[in-house]
mmCIF file of the N, C-alpha and C atoms, coordinates in Angstrom:
data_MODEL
# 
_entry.id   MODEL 
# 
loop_
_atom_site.group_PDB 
_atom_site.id 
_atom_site.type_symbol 
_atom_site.label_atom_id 
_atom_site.label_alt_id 
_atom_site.label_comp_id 
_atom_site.label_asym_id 
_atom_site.label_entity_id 
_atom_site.label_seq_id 
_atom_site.pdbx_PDB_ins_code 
_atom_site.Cartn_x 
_atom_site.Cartn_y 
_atom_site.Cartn_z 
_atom_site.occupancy 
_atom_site.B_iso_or_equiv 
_atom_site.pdbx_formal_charge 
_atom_site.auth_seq_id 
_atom_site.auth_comp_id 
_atom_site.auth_asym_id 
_atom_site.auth_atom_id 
_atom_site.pdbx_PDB_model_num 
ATOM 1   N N  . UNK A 1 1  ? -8.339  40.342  13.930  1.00 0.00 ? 1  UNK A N  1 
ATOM 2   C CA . UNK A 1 1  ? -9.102  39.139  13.672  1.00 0.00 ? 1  UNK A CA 1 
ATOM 3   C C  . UNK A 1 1  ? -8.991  38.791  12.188  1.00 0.00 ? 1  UNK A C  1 
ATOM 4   N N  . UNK A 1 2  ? -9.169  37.204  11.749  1.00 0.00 ? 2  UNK A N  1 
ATOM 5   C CA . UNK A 1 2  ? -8.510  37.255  10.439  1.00 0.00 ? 2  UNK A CA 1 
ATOM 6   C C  . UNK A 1 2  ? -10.063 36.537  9.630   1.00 0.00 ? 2  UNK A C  1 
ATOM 7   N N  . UNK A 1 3  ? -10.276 36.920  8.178   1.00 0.00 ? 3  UNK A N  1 
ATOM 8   C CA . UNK A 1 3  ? -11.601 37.076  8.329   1.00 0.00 ? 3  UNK A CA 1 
ATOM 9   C C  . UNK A 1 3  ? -11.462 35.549  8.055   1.00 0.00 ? 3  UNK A C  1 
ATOM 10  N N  . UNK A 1 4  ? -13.474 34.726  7.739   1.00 0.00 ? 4  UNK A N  1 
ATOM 11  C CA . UNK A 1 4  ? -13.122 33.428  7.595   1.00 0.00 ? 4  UNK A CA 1 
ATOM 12  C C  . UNK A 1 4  ? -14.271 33.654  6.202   1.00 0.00 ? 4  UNK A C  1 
ATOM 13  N N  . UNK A 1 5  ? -13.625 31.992  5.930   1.00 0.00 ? 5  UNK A N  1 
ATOM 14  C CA . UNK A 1 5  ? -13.854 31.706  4.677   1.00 0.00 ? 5  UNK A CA 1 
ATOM 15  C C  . UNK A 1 5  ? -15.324 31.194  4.908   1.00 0.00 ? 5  UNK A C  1 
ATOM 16  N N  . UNK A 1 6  ? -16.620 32.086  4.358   1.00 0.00 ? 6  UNK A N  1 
ATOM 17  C CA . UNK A 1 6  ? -18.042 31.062  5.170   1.00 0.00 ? 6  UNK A CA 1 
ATOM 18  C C  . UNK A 1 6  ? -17.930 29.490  4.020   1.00 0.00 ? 6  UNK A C  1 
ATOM 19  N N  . UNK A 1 7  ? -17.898 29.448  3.047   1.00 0.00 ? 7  UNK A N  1 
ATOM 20  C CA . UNK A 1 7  ? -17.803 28.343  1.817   1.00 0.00 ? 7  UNK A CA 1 
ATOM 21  C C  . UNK A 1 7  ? -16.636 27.187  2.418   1.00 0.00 ? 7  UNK A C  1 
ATOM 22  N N  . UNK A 1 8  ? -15.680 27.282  2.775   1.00 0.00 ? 8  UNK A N  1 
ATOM 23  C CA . UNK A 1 8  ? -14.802 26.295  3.578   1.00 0.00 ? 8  UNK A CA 1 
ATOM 24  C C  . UNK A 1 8  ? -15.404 26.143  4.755   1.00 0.00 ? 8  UNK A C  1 
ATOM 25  N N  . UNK A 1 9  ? -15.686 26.588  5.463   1.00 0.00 ? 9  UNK A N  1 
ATOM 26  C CA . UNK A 1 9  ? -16.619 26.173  7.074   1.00 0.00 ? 9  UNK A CA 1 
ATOM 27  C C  . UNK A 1 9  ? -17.877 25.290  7.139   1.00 0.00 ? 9  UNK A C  1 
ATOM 28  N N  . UNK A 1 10 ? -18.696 25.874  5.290   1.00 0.00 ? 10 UNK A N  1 
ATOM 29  C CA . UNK A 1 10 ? -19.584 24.894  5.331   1.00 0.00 ? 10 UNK A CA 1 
ATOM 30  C C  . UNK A 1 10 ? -19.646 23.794  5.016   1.00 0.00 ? 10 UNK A C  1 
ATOM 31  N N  . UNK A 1 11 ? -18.397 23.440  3.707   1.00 0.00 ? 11 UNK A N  1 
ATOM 32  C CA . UNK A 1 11 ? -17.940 22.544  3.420   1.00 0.00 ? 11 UNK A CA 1 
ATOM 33  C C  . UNK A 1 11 ? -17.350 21.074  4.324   1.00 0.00 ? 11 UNK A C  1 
ATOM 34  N N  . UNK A 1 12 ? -16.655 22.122  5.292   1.00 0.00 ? 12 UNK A N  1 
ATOM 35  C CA . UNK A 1 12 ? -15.781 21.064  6.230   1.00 0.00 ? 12 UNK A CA 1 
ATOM 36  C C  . UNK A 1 12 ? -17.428 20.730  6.889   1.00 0.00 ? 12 UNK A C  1 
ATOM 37  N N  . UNK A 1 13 ? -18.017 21.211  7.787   1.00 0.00 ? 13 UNK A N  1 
ATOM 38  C CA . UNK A 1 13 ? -19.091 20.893  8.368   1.00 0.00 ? 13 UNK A CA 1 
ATOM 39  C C  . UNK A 1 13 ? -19.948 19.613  7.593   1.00 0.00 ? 13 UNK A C  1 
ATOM 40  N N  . UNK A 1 14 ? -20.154 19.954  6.146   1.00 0.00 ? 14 UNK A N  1 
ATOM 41  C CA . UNK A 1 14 ? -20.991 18.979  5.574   1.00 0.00 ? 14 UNK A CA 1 
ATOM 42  C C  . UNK A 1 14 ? -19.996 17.717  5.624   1.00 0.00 ? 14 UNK A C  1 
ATOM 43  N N  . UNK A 1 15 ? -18.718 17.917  5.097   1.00 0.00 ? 15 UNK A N  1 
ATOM 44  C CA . UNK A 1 15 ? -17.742 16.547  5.534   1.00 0.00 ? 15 UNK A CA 1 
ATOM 45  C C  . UNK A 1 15 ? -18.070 15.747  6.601   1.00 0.00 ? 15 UNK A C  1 
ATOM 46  N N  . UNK A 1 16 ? -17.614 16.570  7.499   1.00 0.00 ? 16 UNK A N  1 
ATOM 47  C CA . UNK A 1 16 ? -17.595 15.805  9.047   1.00 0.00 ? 16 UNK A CA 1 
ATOM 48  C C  . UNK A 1 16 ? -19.598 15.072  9.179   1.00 0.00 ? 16 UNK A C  1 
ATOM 49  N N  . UNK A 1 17 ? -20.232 15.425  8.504   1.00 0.00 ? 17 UNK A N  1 
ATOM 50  C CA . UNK A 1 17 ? -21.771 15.159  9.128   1.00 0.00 ? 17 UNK A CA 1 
ATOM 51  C C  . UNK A 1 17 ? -21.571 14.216  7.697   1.00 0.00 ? 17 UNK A C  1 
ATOM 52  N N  . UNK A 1 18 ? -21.207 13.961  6.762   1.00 0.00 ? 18 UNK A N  1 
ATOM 53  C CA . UNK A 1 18 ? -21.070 12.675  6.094   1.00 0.00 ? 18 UNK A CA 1 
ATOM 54  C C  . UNK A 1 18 ? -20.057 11.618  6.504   1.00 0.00 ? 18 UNK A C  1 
ATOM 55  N N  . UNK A 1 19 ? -19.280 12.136  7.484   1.00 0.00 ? 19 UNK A N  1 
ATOM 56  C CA . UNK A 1 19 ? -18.383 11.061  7.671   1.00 0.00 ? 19 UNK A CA 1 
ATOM 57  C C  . UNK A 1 19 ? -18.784 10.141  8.721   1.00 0.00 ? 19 UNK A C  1 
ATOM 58  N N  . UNK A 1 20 ? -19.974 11.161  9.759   1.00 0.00 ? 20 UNK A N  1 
ATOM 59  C CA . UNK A 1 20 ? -20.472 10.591  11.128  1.00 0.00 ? 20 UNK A CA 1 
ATOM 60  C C  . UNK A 1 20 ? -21.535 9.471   10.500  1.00 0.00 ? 20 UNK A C  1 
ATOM 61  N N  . UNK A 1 21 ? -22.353 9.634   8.940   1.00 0.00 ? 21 UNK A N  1 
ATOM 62  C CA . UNK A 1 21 ? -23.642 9.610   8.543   1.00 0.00 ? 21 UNK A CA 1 
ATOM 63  C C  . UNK A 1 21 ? -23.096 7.495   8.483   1.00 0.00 ? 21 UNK A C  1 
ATOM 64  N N  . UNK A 1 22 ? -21.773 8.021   7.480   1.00 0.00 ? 22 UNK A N  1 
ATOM 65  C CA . UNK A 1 22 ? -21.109 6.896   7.076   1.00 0.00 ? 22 UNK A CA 1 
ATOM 66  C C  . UNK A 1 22 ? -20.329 5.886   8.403   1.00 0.00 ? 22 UNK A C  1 
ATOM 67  N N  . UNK A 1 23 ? -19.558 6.290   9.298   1.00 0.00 ? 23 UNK A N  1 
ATOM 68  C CA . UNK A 1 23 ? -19.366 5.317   10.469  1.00 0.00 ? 23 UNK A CA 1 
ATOM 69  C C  . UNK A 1 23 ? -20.917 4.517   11.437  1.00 0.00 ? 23 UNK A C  1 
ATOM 70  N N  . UNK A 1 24 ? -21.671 5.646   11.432  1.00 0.00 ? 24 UNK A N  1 
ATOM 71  C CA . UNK A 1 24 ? -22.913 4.844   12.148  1.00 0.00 ? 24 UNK A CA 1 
ATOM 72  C C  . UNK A 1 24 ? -23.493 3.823   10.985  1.00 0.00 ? 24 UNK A C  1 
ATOM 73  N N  . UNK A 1 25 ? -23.197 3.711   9.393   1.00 0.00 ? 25 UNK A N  1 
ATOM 74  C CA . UNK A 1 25 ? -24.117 2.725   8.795   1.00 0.00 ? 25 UNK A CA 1 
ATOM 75  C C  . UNK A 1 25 ? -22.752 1.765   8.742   1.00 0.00 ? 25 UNK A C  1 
ATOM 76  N N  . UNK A 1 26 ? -21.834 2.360   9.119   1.00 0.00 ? 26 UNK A N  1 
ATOM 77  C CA . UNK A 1 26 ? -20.445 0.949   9.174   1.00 0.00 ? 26 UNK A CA 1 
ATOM 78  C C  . UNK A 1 26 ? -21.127 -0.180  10.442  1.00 0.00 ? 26 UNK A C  1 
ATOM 79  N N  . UNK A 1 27 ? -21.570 0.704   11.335  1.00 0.00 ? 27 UNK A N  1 
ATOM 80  C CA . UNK A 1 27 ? -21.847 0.085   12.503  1.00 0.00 ? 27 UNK A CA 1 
ATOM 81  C C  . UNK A 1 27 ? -23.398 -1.022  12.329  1.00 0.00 ? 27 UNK A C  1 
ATOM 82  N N  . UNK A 1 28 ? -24.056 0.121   12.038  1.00 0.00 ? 28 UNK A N  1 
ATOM 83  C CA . UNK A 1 28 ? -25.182 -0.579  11.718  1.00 0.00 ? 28 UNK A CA 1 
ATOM 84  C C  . UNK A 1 28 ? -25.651 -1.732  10.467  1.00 0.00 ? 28 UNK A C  1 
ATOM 85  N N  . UNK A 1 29 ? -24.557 -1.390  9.603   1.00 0.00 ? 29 UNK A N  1 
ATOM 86  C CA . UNK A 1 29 ? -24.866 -2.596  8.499   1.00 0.00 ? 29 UNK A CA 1 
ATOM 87  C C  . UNK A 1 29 ? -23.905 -3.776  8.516   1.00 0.00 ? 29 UNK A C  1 
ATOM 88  N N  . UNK A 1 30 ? -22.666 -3.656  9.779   1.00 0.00 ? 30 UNK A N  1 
ATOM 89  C CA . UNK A 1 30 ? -21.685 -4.763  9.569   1.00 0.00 ? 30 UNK A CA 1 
ATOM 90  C C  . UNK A 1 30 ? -20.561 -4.646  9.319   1.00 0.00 ? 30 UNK A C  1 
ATOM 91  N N  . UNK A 1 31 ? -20.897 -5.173  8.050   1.00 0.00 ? 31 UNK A N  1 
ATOM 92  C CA . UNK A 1 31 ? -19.335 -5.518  7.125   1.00 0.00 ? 31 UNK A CA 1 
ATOM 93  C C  . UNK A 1 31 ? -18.663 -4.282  6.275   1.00 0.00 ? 31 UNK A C  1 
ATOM 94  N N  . UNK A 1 32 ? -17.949 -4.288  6.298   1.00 0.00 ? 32 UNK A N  1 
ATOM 95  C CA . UNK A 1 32 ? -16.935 -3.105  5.163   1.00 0.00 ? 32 UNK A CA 1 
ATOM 96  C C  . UNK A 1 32 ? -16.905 -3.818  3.853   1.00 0.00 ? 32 UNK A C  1 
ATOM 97  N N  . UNK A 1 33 ? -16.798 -3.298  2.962   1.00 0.00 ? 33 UNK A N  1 
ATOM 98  C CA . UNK A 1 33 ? -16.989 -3.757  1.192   1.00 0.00 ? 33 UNK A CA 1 
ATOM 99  C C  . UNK A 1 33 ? -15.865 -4.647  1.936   1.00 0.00 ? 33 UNK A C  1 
ATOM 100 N N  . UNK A 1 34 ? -14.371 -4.523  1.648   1.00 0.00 ? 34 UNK A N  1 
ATOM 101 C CA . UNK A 1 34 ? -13.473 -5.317  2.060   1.00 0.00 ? 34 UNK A CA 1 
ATOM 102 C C  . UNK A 1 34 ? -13.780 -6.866  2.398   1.00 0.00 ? 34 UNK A C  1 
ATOM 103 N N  . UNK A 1 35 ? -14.533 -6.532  3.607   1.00 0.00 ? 35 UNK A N  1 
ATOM 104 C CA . UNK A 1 35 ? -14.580 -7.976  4.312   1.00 0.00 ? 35 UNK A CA 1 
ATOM 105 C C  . UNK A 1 35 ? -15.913 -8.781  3.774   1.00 0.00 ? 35 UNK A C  1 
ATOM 106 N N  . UNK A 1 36 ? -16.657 -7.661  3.123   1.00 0.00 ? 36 UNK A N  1 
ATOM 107 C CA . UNK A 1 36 ? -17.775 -8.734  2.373   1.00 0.00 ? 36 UNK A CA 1 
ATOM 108 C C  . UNK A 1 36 ? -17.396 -9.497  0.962   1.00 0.00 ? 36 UNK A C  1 
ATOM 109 N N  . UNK A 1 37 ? -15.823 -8.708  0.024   1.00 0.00 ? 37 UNK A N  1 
ATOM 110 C CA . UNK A 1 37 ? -15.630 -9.319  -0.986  1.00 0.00 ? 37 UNK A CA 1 
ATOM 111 C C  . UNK A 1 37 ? -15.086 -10.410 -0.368  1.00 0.00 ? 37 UNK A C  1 
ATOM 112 N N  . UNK A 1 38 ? -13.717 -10.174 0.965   1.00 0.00 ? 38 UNK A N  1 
ATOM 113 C CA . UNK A 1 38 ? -13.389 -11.947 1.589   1.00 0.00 ? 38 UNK A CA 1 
ATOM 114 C C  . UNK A 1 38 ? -14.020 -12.713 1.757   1.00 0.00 ? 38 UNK A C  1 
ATOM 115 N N  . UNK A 1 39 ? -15.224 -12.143 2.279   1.00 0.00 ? 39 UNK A N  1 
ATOM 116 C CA . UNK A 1 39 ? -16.107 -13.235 2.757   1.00 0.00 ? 39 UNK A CA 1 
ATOM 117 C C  . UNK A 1 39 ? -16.974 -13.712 1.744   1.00 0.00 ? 39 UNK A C  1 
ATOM 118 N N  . UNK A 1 40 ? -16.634 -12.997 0.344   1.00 0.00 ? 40 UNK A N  1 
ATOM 119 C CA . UNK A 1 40 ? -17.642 -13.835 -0.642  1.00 0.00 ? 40 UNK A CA 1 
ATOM 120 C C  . UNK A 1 40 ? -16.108 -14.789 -0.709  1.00 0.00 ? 40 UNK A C  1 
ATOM 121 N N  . UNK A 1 41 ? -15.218 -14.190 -0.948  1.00 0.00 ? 41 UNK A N  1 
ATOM 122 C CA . UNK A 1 41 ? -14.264 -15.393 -1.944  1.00 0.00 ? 41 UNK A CA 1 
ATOM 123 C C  . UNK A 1 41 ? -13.800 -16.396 -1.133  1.00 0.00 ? 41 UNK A C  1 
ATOM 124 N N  . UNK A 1 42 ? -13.598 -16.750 -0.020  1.00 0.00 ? 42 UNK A N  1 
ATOM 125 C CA . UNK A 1 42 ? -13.575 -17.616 0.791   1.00 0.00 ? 42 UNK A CA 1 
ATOM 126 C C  . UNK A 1 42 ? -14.918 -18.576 0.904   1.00 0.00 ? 42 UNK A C  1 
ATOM 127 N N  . UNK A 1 43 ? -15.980 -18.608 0.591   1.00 0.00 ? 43 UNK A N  1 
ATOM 128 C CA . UNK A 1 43 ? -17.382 -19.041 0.554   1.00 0.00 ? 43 UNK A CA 1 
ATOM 129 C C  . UNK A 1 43 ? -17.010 -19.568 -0.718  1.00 0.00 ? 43 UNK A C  1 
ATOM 130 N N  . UNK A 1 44 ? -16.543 -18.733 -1.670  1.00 0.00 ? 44 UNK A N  1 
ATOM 131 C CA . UNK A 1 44 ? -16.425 -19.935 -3.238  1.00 0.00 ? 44 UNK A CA 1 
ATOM 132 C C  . UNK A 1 44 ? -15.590 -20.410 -3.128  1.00 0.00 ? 44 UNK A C  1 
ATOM 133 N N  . UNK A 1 45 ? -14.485 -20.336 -2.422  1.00 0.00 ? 45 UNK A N  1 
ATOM 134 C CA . UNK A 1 45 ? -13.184 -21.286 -2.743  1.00 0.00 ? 45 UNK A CA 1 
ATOM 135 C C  . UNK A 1 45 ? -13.493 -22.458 -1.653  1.00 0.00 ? 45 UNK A C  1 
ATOM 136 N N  . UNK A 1 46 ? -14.334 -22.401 -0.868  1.00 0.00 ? 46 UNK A N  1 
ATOM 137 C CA . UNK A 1 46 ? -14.667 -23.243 -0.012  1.00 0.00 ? 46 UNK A CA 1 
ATOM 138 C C  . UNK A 1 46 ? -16.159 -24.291 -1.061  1.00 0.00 ? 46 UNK A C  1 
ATOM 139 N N  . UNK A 1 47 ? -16.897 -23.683 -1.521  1.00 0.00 ? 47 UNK A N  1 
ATOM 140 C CA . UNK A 1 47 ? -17.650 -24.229 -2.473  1.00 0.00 ? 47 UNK A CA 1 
ATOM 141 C C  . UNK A 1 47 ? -17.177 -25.289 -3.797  1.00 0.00 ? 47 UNK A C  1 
ATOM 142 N N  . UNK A 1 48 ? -16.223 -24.514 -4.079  1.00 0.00 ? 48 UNK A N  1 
ATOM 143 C CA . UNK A 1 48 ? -15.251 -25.190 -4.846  1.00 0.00 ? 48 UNK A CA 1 
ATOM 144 C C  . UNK A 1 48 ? -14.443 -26.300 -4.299  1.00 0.00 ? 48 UNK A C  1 
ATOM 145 N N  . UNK A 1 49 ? -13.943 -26.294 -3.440  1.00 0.00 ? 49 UNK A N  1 
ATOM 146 C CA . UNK A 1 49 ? -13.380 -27.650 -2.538  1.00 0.00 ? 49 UNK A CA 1 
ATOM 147 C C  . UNK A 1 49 ? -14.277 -28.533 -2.643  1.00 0.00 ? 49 UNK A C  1 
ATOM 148 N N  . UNK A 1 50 ? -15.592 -28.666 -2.021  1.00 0.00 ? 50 UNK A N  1 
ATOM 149 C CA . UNK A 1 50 ? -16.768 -29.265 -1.905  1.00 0.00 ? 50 UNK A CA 1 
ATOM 150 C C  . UNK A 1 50 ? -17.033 -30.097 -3.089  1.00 0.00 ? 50 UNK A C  1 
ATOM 151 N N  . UNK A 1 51 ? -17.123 -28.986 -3.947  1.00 0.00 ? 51 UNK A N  1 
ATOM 152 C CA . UNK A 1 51 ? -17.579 -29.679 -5.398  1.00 0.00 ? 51 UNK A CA 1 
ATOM 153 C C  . UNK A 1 51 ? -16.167 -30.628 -5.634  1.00 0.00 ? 51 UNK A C  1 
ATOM 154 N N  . UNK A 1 52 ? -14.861 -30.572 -5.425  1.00 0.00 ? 52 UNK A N  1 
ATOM 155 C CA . UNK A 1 52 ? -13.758 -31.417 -5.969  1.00 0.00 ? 52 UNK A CA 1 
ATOM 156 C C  . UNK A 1 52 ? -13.677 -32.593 -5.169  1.00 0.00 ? 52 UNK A C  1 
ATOM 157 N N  . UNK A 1 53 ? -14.264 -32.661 -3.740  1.00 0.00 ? 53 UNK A N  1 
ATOM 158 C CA . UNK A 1 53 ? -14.053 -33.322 -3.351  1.00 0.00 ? 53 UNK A CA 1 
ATOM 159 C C  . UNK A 1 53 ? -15.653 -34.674 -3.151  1.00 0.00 ? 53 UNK A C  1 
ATOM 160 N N  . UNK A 1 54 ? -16.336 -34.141 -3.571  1.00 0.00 ? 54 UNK A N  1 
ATOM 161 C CA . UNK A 1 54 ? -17.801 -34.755 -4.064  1.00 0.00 ? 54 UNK A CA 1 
ATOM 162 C C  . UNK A 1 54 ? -17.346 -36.137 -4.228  1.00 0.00 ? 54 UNK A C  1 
ATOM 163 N N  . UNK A 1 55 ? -18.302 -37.215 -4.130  1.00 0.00 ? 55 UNK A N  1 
ATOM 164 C CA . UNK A 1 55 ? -18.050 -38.603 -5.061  1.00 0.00 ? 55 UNK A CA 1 
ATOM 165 C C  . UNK A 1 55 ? -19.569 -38.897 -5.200  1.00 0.00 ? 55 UNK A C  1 
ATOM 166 N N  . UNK A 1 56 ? -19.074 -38.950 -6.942  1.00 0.00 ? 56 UNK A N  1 
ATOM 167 C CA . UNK A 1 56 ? -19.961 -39.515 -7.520  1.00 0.00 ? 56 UNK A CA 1 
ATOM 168 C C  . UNK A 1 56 ? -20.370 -40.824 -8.092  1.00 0.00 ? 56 UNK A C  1 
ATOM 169 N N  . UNK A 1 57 ? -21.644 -40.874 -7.286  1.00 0.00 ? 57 UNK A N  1 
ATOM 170 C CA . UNK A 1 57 ? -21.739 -42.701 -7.605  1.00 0.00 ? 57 UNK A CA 1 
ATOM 171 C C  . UNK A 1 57 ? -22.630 -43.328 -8.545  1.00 0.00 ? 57 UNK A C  1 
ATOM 172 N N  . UNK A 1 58 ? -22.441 -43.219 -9.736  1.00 0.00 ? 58 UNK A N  1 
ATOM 173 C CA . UNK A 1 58 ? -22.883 -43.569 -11.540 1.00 0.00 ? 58 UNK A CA 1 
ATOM 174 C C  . UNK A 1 58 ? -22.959 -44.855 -11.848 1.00 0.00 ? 58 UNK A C  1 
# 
């Protein structure tokens, strides 16, 4: 039998129970950083259109 490492077993263990901790708040909060920076910069470049295409009547 080959002995085991207890410090790597606990390690990997705490991994895996942060990785589960982190997919259920993927689930539960939505968006991924990713798709919340698109979805900011698409919202300003769309804001920005808006504003260029405005008419102003002075």
């Amino acid at each position: 039998m080959k002995p085991v490492n207890l410090n790597h077993v606990r390690k990997e263990k705490k991994r895996a129970a942060a990785k589960k901790s982190a997919d259920e708040n993927v689930i539960r909060f939505g968006m991924t950083k990713a798709e919340r920076v698109l979805a900011a910069a698409k919202e300003e470049q769309a804001s920005n259109r808006l504003n260029q295409l405005k008419f102003e009547d002075e």
